[in-house]
VEXMIDREN-269474 format. One line per 10 residues: number of its first residue (from 0); their letters; for each residue x, y negated, z negated of C-alpha. Coordinates in nm, 2 decimals, padded with zeros to 4 digits. Layout:
VEXMIDREN-269474
NUM	A	X,Y,Z ~ ...
This chain:
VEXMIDREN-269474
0	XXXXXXXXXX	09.29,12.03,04.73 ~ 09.12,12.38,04.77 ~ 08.81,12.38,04.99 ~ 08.48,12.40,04.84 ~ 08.29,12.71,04.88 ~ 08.05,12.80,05.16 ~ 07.71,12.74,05.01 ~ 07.57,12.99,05.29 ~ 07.84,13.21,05.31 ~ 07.81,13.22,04.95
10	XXXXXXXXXX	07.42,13.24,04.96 ~ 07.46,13.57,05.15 ~ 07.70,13.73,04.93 ~ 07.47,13.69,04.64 ~ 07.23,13.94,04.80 ~ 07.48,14.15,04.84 ~ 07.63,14.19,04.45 ~ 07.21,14.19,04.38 ~ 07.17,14.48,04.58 ~ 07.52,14.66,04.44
20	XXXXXXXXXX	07.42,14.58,04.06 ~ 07.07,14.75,04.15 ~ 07.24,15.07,04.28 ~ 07.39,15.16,04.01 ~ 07.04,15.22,03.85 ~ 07.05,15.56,04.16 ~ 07.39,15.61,04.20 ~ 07.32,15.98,04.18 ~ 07.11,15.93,04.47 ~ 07.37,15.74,04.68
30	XXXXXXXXXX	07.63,16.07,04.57 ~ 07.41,16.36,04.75 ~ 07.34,16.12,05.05 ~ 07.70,16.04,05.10 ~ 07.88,16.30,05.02 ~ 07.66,16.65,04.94 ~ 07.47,16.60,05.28 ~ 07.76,16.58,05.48 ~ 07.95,16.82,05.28 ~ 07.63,17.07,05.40
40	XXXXXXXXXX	07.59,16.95,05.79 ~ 07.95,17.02,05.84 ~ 07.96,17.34,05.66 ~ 07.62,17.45,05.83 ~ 07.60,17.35,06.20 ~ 08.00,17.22,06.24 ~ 08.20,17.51,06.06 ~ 07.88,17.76,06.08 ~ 07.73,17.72,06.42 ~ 08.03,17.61,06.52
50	XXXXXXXXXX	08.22,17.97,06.53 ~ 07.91,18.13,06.70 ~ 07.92,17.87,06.98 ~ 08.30,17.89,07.02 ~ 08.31,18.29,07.03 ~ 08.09,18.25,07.32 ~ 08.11,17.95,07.53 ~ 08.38,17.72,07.60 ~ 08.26,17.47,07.81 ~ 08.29,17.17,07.57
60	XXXXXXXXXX	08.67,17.23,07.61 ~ 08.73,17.15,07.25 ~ 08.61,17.33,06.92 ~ 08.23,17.28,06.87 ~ 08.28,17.16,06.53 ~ 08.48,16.85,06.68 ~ 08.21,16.83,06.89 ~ 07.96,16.77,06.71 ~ 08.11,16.59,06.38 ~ 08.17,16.26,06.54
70	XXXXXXXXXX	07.78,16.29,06.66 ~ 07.70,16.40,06.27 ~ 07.88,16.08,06.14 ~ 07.69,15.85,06.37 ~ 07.32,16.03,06.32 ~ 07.41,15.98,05.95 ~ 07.47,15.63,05.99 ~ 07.13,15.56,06.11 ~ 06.94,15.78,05.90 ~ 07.10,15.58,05.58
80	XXXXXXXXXX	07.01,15.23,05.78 ~ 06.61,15.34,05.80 ~ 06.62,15.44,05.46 ~ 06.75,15.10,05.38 ~ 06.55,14.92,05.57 ~ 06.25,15.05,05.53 ~ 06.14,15.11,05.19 ~ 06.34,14.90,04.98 ~ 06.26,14.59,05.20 ~ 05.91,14.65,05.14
90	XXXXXXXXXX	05.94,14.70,04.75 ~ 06.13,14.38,04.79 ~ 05.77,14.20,04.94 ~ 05.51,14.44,04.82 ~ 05.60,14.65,04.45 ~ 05.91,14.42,04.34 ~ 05.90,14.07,04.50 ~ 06.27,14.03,04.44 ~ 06.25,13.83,04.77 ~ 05.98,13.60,04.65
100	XXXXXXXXXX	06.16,13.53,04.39 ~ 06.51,13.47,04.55 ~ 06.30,13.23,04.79 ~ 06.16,13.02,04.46 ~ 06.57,12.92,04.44 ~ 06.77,12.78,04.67 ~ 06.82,13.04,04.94 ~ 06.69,13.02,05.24 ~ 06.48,13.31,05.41 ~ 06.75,13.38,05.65
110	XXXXXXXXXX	06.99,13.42,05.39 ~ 06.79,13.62,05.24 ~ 06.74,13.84,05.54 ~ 07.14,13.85,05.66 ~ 07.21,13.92,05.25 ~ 07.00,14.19,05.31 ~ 07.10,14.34,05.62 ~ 07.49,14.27,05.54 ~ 07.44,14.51,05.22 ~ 07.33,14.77,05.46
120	XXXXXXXXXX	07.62,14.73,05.69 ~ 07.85,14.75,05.38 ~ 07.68,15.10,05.27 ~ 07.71,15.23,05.63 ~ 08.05,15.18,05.66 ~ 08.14,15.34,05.31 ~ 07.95,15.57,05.35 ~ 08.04,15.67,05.73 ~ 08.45,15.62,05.58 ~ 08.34,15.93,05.36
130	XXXXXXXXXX	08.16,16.10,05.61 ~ 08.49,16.11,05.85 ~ 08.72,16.21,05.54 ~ 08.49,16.54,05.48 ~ 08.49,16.59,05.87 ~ 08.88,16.58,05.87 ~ 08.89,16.84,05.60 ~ 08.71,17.08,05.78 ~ 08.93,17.06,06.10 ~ 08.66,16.86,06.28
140	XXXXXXXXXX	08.92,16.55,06.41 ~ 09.20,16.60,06.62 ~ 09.32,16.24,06.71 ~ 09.37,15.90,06.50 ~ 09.16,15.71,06.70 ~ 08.86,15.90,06.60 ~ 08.88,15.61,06.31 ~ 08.75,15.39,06.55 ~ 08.41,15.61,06.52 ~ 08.37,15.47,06.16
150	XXXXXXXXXX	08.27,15.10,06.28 ~ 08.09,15.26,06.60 ~ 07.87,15.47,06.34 ~ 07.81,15.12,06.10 ~ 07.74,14.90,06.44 ~ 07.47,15.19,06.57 ~ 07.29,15.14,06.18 ~ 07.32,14.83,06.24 ~ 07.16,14.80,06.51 ~ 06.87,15.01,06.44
160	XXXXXXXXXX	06.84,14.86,06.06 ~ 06.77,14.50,06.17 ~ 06.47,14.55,06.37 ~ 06.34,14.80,06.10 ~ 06.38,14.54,05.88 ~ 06.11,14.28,06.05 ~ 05.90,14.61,06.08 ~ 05.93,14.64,05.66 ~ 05.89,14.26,05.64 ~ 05.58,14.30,05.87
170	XXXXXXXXXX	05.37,14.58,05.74 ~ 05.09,14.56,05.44 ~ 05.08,14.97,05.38 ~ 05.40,15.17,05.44 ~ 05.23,15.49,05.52 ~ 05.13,15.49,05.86 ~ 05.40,15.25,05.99 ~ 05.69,15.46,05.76 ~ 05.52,15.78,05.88 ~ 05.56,15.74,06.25
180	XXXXXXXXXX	05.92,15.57,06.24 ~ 06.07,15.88,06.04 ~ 05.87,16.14,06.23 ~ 05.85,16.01,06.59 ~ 06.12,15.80,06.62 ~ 06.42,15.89,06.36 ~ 06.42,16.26,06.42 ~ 06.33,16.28,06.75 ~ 06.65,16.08,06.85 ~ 06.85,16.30,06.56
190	XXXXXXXXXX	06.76,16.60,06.83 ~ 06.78,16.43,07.12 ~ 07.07,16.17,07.19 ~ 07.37,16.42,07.28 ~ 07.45,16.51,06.90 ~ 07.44,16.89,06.93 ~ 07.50,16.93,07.33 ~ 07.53,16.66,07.63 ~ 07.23,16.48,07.75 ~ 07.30,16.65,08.09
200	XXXXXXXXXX	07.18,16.93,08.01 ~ 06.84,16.73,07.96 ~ 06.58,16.71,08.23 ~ 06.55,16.40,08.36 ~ 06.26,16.19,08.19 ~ 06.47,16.32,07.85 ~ 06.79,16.20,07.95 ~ 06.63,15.83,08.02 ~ 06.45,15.85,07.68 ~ 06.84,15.93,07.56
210	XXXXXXXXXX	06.98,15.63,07.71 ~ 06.76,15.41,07.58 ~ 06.82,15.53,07.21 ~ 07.11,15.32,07.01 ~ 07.21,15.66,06.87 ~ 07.27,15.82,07.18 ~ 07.52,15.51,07.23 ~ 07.64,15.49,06.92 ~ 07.73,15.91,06.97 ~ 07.90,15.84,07.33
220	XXXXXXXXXX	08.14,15.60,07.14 ~ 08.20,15.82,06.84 ~ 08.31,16.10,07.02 ~ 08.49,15.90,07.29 ~ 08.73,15.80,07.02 ~ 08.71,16.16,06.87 ~ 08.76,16.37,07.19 ~ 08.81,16.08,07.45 ~ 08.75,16.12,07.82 ~ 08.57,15.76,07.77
230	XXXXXXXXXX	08.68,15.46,08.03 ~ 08.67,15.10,07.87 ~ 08.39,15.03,08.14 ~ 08.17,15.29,07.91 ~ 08.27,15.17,07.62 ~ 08.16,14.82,07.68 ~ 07.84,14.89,07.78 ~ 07.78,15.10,07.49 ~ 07.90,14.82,07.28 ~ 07.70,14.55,07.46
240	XXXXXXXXXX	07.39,14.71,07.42 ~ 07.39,14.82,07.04 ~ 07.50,14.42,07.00 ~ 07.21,14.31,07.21 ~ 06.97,14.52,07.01 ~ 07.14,14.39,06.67 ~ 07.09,14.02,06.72 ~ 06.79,14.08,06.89 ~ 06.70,14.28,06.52 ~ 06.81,14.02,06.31
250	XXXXXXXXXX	06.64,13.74,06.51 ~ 06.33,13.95,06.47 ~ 06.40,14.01,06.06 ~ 06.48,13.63,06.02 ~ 06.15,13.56,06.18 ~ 05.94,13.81,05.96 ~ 06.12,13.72,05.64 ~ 06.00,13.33,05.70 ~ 05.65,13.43,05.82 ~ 05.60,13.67,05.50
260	XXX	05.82,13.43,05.23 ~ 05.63,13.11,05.37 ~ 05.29,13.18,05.34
């Protein structure tokens, strides 16, 4: 006699085939983001920049382009997770109420939540899978284990998508809260985590504001399994801290989702 089905497990899967059926509505969208903006950071600042940085310097020891792609895939990663986390979660409470009506059934908030935050983890691992197929046709990997920077890339999102997720669930008015994540948080770490040169070459109250940035860890993983010169000490606190700051994230989300769904 087969098993009967996970009601939760099965719960959270819902979300996700919700979500998928509603993305074909912008599938154009999902196109330029996954592929055309890739396509055009790798061309621009891997393949362009690149050959001006490697006519002049070589200290990076290996082709700026390899460089730098790893960090691309990884900054791309968490870009897509606070787009998906952010506005659609709050069109989801506020414009939509898709959630409010997924919690007059029989899921549970915190199915609703994981649901939620699994679809993102499935985009951000599609999505970084095409990003490191682009980056190998321009010449920007040089060893198989730079397949390992794929999950790296989707744990990073992940880790910064859950706790923008109980922000989304949390705010009334996404201007001011949207406003100062994208401009004061998102870009800032985009420029300042390692991805176009080492945080050594940071003073010092910038290269603590680096370490305490997922993407700067998410970055140090990426291109330790792109270029390596990474111990397994490294790695594991890398990965121990973007899995801190993930369940810390979802604990948060599960929280805000009940508070907003409840009331």
């Amino acid at each position: 006699m087969s098993a009967a089905p996970d009601p939760v497990r099965s719960s959270v899967w819902q979300i996700v085939e919700y979500n998928a059926h509603a993305a074909r509505a912008f599938w154009q969208s999902i196109l330029i983001v996954g592929v055309l903006t890739p396509l055009l950071y790798v061309l621009a600042l891997g393949v362009g920049l690149g050959a001006v940085v490697d006519s002049h310097s070589h200290a990076l020891h290996v082709k700026y382009l390899v460089f730098v792609a790893p960090a691309f895939l990884t900054a791309a990663a968490l870009q897509i997770a606070a787009a998906e986390a952010s506005y659609p979660v709050m069109a989801g409470f506020k414009w939509q109420r898709t959630y409010h009506g997924m919690a007059a059934t029989s899921l549970t908030t915190r199915q609703i939540s994981d649901g939620q935050l699994l679809w993102v983890g499935l985009r951000l691992l599609v999505n970084s899978a095409i990003y490191l197929a682009i980056m190998a046709c321009f010449g920007g990997t040089e060893r198989w284990a730079v397949l390992l920077a794929v999950p790296a890339a989707t744990l990073t999102g992940l880790a910064f998508a859950a706790p923008v997720m109980a922000v989304a669930a949390t705010a009334s008015s996404e201007g001011q809260v949207f406003n100062v994540l994208f401009r004061f948080v998102v870009t800032p770490m985009f420029l300042f985590s390692g991805t176009f040169y080492p945080v050594s070459r940071l003073p010092e109250w910038g290269r603590w504001l680096a370490y305490i940035s997922p993407l700067w860890h998410g970055t140090e993983l990426a291109r330790g399994a792109g270029i390596g010169g990474i111990g397994a000490i490294a790695v594991l606190g890398h990965v121990l801290y973007l899995v801190a700051l993930l369940i810390l994230g979802i604990g948060l989300a599960r929280w805000r989702f009940r508070a907003r769904l409840q009331r």
